[in-house]
N, C-alpha and C positions, 0 to 999 in steps of 0.2 A: 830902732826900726823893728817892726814887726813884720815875718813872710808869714801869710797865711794862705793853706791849702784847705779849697771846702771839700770837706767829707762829706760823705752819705751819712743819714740818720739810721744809724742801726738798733737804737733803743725805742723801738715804735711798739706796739700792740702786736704785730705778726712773730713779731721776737718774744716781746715777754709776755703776752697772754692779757695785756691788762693795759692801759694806760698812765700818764705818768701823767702824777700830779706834783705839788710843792713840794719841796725838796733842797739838798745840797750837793756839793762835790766835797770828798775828803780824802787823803791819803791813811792808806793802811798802815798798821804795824810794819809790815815787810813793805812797804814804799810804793804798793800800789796803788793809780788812781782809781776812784770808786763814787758812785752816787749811793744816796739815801733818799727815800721818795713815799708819795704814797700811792698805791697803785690801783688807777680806779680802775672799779669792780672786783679787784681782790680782796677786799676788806682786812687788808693789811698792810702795813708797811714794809718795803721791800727795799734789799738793797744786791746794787751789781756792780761787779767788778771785774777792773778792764783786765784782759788777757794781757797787753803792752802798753808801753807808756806814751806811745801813738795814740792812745784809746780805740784805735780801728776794730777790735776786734774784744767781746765781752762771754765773759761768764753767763751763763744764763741766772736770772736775778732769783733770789729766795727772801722767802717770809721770816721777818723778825716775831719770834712767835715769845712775848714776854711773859712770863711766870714771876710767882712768887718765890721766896729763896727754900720752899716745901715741895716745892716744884708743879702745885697748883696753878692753871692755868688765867690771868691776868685777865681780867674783864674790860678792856678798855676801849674809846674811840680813837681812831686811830687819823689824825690827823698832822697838817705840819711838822713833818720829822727834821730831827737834826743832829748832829753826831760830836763829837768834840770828844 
């Protein structure tokens, strides 16, 4: 059996600046939950993670900013992110 309690949308544009496009859910290193997305009009992909494991409450999200291993910065379109 599944109890489900509906939350509010905290991940909207008022929160993180940007819109949320395709994406996934993953767990962190240290076990927490977290999305991976691309966040329209930021022209980058972004990722946020939850303060608890409620998800009620989040990090404000940041830009995955890719480089090369010179630490030249990555020229790319940023589209359908995904984490593993």
């Amino acid at each position: 059996m599944l109890h489900w309690t509906w939350q509010k949308t905290k991940l909207q544009p008022a929160f993180t600046g940007h819109t949320m496009c395709s994406g996934t859910g993953f767990i962190t290193k240290d076990g927490r939950p977290a999305v991976i997305y691309h966040g329209g009009g930021s022209r980058r992909n972004q990722i946020a993670i939850a303060k608890d494991h409620q998800i009620t409450a989040w990090e404000p999200p940041f830009p995955i900013e890719p480089e090369f291993t010179d630490g030249e910065e990555l020229e790319i379109k940023y589209w359908d992110p995904d984490c593993f």
